[in-house]
N, C-alpha and C positions, 0 to 999 in steps of 0.2 A: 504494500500500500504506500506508494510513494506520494497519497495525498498528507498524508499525514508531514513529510518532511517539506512540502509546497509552505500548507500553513503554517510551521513551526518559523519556516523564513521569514515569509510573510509579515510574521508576527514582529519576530525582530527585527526588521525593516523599517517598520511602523515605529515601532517603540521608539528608534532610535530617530527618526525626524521627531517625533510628537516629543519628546527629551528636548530636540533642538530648536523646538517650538511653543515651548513651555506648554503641550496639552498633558493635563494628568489624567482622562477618561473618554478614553473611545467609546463615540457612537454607532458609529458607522460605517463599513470597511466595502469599498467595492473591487471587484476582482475581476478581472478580463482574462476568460479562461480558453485557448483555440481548440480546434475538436483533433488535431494532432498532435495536441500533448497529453492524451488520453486521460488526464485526470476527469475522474469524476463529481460532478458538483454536488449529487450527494454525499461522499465522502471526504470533498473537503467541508462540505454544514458538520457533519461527525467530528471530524478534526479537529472545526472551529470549536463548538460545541467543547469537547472535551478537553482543548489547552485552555480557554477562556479565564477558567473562575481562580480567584483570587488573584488576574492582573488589572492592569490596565482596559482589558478588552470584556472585562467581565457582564458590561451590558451593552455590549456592541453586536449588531445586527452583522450580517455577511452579506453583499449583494454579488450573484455573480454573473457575469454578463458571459453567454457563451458565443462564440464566433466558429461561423460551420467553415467547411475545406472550402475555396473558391482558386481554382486553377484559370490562368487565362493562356492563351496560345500565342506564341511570339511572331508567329508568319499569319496568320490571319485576324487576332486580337479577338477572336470570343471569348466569352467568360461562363465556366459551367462550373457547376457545384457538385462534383460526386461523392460516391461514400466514401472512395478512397483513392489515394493520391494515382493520378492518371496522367502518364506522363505523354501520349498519344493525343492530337485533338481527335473530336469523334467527327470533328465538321472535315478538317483538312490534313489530318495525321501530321499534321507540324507538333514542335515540340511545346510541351507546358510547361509554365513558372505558378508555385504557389502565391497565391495573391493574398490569401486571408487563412486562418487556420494553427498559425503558429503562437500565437500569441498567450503569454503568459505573464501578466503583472498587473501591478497593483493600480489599478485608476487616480481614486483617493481614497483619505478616508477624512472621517468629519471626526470632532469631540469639542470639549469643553478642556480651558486653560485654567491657570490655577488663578489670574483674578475673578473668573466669572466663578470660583466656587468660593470664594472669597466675599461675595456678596458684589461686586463691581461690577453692572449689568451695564455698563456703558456701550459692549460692542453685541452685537446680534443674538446670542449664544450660544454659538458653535463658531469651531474652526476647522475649515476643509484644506489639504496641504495634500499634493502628490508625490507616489512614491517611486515613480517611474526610472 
């Protein structure tokens, strides 16, 4: 289950902007997950779910955005979406490049800083920072 070590990164990633951005309580974490890095998004919610409690992430939600395969063909520029990576086009048998599908990281995420727990509701409250 190599979701389980996605999120643990993940996690630390985060931790370490929100550290450098003075948030002490994640709300909100969103995730852009491609459909060829075969993690599964119910397994990383388990993941989350289970490193979660007693950090910073303790009542932070998981959003995860999936991105399906979209190859395009370099000689004649169609774009199709198959199950699996198809290096043939089906229009011109010219060769394909992966266009979308790979993608693995963090969007953003959102929380609250240590003045808004502080009682100093001056700014909106939340702070959204990405981890890309």
């Amino acid at each position: 289950m190599h979701e389980l070590s996605i999120v643990q990164s993940m996690m630390e990633l985060i931790q370490e902007s929100a550290a450098a951005n003075r948030v002490r309580r994640v709300t909100k974490v969103k995730l852009v997950v491609g459909q060829l890095t075969l993690a599964q998004p119910d397994l990383l919610q388990f993941a989350f779910a289970t490193l979660k409690p007693d950090t910073i992430f303790e009542e932070a939600v998981l959003e995860i955005e999936e991105r399906p395969l979209v190859m395009r063909c370099r000689q004649c520029g169609e774009t199709f979406e198959p199950e699996y990576i198809q290096y043939a086009c089906p229009s011109c048998g010219g060769r394909c490049e992966v266009v979308s599908g790979k993608e693995l990281y963090v969007d953003f995420y959102e929380g609250d800083t240590e003045e808004e727990e502080h009682g100093d509701k001056s700014g909106d409250g939340a702070t959204a920072a990405s981890c890309q």
